[in-house]
C-alpha positions as CSV (number, residue, x, y, z in Angstrom):
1,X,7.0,-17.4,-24.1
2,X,9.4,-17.7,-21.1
3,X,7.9,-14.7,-19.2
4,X,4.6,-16.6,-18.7
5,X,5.7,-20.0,-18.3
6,X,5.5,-20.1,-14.1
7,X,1.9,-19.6,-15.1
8,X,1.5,-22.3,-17.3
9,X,3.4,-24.6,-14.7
10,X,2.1,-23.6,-11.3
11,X,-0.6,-24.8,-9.5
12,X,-2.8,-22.8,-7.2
13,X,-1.7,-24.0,-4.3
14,X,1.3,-23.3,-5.1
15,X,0.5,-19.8,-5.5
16,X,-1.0,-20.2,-2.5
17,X,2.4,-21.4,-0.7
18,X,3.7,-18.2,-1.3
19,X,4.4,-15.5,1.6
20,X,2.0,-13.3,2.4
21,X,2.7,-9.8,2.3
22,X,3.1,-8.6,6.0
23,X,1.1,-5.4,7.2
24,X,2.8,-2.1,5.8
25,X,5.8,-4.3,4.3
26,X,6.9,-2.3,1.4
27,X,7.8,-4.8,-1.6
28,X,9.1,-1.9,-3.8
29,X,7.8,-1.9,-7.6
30,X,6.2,-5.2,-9.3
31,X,5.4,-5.8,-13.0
32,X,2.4,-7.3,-12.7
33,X,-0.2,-9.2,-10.4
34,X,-1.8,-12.4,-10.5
35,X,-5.6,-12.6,-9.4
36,X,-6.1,-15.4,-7.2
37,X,-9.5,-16.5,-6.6
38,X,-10.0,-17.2,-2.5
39,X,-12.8,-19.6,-0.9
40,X,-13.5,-16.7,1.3
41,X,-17.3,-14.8,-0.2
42,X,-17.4,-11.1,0.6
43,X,-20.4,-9.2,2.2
44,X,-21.5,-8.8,-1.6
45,X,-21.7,-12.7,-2.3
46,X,-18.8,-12.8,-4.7
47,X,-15.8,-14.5,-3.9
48,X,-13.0,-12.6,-2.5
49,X,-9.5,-11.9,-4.7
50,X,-5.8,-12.5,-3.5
51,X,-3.1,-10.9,-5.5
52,X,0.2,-12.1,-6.4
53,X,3.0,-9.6,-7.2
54,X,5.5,-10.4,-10.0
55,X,9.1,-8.7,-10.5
56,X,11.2,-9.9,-13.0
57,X,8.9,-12.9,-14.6
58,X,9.3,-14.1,-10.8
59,X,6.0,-14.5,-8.5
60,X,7.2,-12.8,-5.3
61,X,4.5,-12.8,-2.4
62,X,0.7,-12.8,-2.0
63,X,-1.0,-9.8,-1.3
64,X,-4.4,-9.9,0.1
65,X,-7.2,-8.1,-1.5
66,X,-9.9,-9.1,1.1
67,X,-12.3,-7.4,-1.9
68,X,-14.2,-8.7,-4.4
69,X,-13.4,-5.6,-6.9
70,X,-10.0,-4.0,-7.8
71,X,-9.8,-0.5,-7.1
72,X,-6.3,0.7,-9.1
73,X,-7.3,4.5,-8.1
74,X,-7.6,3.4,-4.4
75,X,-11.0,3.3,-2.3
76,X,-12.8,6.1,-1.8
């Protein structure tokens, strides 16, 4: 249970507190993301998605989606 327990614990602001990813910054490899719901509603009406990389059981930074769908191919 140890590897989800910063989920249990955390808030979403603190999720929130993390740093943002800057432009072209390369973070290397992650083991998973977090979806983090924004207040901000994209041109389809649905609310727009942050991201928040994991490494190690560790939440790292916030990586913003500015999308309201996952692409995991890429877009286009």
């Amino acid at each position: 249970m140890n590897e989800i327990k910063f989920m249990q614990e955390w808030s979403i602001k603190e999720f929130q507190k993390l740093p943002m990813r800057g432009l072209n910054e390369d973070i290397g490899i992650f083991d998973s993301l977090i979806i983090l719901p924004t207040e901000e509603i994209h041109d389809s009406n649905f609310r727009c998605m942050d991201f928040i990389a994991v490494k190690n059981d560790i939440p790292v930074c916030r990586l913003s989606g500015c999308s309201d769908v996952i692409h995991f191919d890429g877009i286009g």
